[in-house]
N, C-alpha and C positions, 0 to 999 in steps of 0.2 A: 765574724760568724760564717757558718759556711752556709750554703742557700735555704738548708731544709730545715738548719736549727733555724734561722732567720722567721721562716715560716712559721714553723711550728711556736716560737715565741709569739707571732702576732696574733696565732690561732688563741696562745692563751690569754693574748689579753687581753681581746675583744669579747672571750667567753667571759671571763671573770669582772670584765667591763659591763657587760649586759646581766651577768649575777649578780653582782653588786647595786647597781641600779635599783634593785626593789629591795636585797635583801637587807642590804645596811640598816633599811629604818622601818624593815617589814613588822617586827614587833609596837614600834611606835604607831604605824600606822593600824593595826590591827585596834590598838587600844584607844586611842586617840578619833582615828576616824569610823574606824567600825565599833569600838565602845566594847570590845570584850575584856574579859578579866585575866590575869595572870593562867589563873587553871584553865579556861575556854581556850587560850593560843597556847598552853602546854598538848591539848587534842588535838589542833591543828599540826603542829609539828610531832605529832604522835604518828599522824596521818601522813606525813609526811618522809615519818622514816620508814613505815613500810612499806609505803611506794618504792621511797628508793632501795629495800632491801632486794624487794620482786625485780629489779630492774641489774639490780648489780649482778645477781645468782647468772640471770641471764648474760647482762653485755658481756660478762667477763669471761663464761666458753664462747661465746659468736666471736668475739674477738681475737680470743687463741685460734679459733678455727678461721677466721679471715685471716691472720700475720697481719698484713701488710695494705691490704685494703682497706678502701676509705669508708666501707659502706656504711658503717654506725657514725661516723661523723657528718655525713650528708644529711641522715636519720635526726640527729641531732641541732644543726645548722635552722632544719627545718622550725622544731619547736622553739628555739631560741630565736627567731624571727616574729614569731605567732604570739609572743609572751606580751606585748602589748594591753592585743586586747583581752587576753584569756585573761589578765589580770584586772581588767576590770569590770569580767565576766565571774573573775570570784571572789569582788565586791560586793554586785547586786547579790548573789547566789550566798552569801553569809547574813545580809539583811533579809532575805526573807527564810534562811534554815540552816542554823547553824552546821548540822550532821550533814548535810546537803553539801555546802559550801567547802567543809571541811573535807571532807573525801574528793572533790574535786580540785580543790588548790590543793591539797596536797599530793594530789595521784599528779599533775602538771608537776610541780618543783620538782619531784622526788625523781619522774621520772628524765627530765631534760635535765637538772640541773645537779641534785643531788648524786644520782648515781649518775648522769654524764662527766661529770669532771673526769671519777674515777678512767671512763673509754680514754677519754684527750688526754690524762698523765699514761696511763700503761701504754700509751699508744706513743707517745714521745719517746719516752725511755725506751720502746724498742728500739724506735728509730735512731737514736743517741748512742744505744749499742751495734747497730751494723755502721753506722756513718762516723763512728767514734766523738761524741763531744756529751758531756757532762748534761743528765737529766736539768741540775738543779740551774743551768745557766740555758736553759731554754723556759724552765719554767717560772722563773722573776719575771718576764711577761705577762705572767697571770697576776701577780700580787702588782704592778706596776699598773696594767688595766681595772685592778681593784679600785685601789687609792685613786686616780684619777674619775671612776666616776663618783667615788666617795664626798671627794672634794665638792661636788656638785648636789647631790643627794640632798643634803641636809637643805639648802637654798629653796631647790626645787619644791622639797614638800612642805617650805612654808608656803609657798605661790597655790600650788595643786599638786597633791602627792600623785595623779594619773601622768604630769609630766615624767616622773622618775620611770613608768612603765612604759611609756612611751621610748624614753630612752634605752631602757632594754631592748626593747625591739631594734633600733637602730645597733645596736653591738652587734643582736643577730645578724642583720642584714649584711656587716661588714665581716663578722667570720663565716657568713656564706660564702661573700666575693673572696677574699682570702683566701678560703678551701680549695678554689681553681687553677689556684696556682702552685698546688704542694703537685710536683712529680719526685715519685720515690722511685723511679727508675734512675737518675741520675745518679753517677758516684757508684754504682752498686756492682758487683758482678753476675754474670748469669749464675753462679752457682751460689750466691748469696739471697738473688731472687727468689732460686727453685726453691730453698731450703727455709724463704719466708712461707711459702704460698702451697708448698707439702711438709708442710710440719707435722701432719699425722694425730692430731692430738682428738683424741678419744674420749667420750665420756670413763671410761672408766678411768684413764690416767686420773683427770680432776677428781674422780672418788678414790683415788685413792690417796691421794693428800688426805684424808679421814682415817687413816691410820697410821699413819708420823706424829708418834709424842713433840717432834720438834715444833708438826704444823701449830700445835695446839697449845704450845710454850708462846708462840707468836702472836697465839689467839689472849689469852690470859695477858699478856704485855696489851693489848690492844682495847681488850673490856677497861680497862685502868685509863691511858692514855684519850679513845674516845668521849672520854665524860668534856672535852674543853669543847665537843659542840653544843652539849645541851647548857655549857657555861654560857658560851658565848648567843646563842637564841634569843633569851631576854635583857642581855645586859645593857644593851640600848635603853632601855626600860629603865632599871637605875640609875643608870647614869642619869638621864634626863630629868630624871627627880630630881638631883643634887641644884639645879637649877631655880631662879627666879620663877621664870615660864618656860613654857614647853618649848614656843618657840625658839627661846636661845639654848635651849638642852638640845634642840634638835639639829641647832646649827653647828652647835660646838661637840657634838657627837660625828659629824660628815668629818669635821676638822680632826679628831681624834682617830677616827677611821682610815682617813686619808695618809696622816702624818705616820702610823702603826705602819700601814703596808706599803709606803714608800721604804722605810727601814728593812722592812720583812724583805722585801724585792731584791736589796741589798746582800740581806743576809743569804739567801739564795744562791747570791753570785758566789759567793763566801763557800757557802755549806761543805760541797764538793771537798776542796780541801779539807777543812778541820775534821771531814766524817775519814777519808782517807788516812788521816795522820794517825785519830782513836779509833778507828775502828767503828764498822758499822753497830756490832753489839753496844758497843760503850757510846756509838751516838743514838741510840734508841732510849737508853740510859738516862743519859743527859740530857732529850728533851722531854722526858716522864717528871723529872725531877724537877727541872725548870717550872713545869706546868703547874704542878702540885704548889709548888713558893708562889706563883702568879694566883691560883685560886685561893690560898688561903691569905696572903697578903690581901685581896681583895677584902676580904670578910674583914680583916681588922685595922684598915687604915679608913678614915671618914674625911670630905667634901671631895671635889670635882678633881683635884690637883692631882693629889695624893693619889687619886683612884685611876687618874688618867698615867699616872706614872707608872703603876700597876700592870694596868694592860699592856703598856709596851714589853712587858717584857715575852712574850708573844712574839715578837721581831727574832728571839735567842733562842725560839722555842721547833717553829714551824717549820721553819729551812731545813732545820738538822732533823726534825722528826722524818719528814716526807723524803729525802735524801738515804736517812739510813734505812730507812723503810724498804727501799726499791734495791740497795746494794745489800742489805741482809736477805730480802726475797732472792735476790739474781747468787748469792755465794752459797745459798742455802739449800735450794730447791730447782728441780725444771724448768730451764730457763725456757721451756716452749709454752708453761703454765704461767708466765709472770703474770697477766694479764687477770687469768682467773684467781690467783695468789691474791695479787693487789684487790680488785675489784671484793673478794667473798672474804680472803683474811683478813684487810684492812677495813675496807667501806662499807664492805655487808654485816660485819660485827660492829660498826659503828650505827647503823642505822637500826641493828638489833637491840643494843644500849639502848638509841636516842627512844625508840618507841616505846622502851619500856619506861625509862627514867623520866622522860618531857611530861606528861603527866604528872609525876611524882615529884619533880621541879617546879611546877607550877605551882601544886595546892600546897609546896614548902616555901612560895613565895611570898606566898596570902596569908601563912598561918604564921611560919615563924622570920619572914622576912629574906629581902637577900641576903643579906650579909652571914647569917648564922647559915644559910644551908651553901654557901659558898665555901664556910670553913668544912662541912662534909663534903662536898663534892674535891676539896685539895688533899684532904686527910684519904679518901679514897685513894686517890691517886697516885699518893706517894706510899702506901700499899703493895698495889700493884708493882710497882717502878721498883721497889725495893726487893720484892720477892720473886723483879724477872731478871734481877741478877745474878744468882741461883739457875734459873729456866731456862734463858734461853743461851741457843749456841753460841760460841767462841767463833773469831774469825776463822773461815778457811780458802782455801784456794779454788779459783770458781772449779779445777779442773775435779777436784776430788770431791768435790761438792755436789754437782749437780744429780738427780738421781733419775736412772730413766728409766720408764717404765719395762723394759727387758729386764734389768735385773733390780725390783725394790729392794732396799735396804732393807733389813730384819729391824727387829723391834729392841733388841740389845743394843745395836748399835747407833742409835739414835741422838741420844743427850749426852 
């Protein structure tokens, strides 16, 4: 690896090391220890994706507008240290008001966590693209820091689920240290520099992605594809029911989580490849349609086995989604906008879904159960997947590709 993917690999896996920490068994503990119902943690994560929606709109021009600079990840370092105790700041704060509680853990996650990811991948991928080495084999550090604190998780919160927040906080404290040591001067030329750091990018460039039928083909592929966060929010929940006692749903849920994104990590290294060979559109494609087989396979296979086999396929799913995601953004569009692309086309439509639907997941948890709104949430899916093969674009050459804002593209020429 050359020094900066190195970094930026450990940047990710020490974030998704301290994300993971709470969130693997965030729903278990919500029910379990704080005692809420399927629908009460469906308005938590309701709360939580429009935090991170408010948070992506933004990091995502600040970020065009830095290139190159670190400033939102210092920003970020910050709250991912702090998550300790703020998390057991909205334990007490949900025992005495649920509405209380809930707007504050979720305005926390949404904004460090949820919509930070989005800053730490757009912010690799630049860097992957001026230093040349592949997004998707910098970012299996992030699924490789998942799984390893996954492995843990599940242990911890039979002893005390405050351990597991505690451990968050230590992931923060090591992608603070980590952060000091990223120089992006290295490797670089001054004229690569200048051209990070006056990139010129204008609120209206970003508005005017609001009027490319392609941005909005990307969007409609995207409403479809995001439904596998508000899958995956409660499925710890089921699962754990399939179980004797909680505590061994809880242990053997860390072990399933763990064993998933060890594979995913994998697949990662992989992705790069197989999206080059088909093609970013056709790997956009390929993990809609995976997704959609993983949610409804969930709905109709029954005990712990069968359902854990299920989920992996999520390892087939994730590499090649988030991979062709960033090379369909970079062959498609302004490559000086990727950042606000990623963050507002991908995360911010994701968090617009999650706030509308997590609610609406919940009280279909309570009434007709998981399994039957699991086969709607793949039947959706494969929907979308299906009719944004039609929508969206064809590969092209980044050269003829990119559109800049001197001359937009007309509206005939679009799709």
């Amino acid at each position: 690896m050359k020094r900066n993917q190195l970094i930026l690999c450990l940047l990710m896996f020490f974030f998704f090391f301290s994300w993971s920490s709470f969130q693997s068994l965030l729903s278990v503990w919500l029910h379990q220890t704080i005692g809420l119902q399927a629908t009460q943690t469906g308005l938590i994560f309701s709360a939580l994706s429009v935090s991170a929606l408010c948070a992506q709109v933004c990091y995502g021009f600040i970020q065009d507008k830095l290139g190159l600079r670190k400033n939102l990840l210092w920003y970020l370092a910050v709250l991912l240290t702090l998550s300790g105790p703020v998390f057991i700041l909205f334990g007490h704060l949900l025992h005495m008001s649920l509405i209380v509680g809930s707007l504050f853990g979720g305005f926390y996650i949404g904004m460090a966590y949820n919509g930070g990811i989005g800053v730490l991948e757009s912010f690799t991928e630049r860097v992957g693209r001026r230093d040349n080495f592949e997004f998707g084999r910098a970012r299996f550090g992030g699924s490789l820091g998942w799984a390893v604190a996954s492995f843990f998780t599940g242990i911890l919160f039979n002893i005390d689920p405050r351990l597991n927040f505690l451990l968050a906080s230590v992931g923060g404290a090591l992608f603070f240290m980590v952060l000091t040591a990223l120089r992006l001067g290295d490797g670089a030329s001054q004229a690569q520099l200048a051209s990070d750091k006056n990139s010129n990018v204008s609120l209206s460039d970003a508005l005017r992605l609001l009027t490319l039928p392609r941005f909005w083909a990307l969007i409609f592929f995207v409403v479809g594809s995001c439904i596998y966060n508000v899958y995956d929010q409660q499925f710890s929940v089921y699962f754990v029911a399939q179980f004797e006692t909680p505590q061994q749903g809880a242990a053997m849920f860390g072990y399933l989580n763990s064993a998933q994104v060890f594979l995913e990590a994998a697949g990662l290294f992989c992705a790069p490849w197989l999206v080059n060979k088909i093609g970013a559109k056709n790997g956009l494609i390929f993990a809609g349609m995976v997704m959609s087989m993983r949610m409804i396979s969930s709905g109709l296979v029954v005990g712990p086995l069968p359902i854990f086999i299920t989920k992996l396929l999520h390892v087939a799913e994730l590499p090649v989604l988030l991979v062709s995601m960033f090379k369909y953004i970079t062959l498609n569009f302004d490559q000086r906008l990727s950042s606000t692309l990623y963050l507002v086309g991908f995360a911010c439509t994701s968090s617009i879904i999650g706030t509308v639907i997590s609610p609406l997941a919940g009280f279909s948890y309570d009434t007709i159960g998981f399994a039957h709104s699991y086969l709607i949430m793949g039947g959706a899916v494969f929907i979308t997947s299906f009719c944004s093969i039609f929508f969206l674009c064809g590969n092209r050459q980044p050269e003829t590709a990119v559109i800049s804002s001197a001359s937009p593209v007309t509206k005939g020429s679009e799709l």
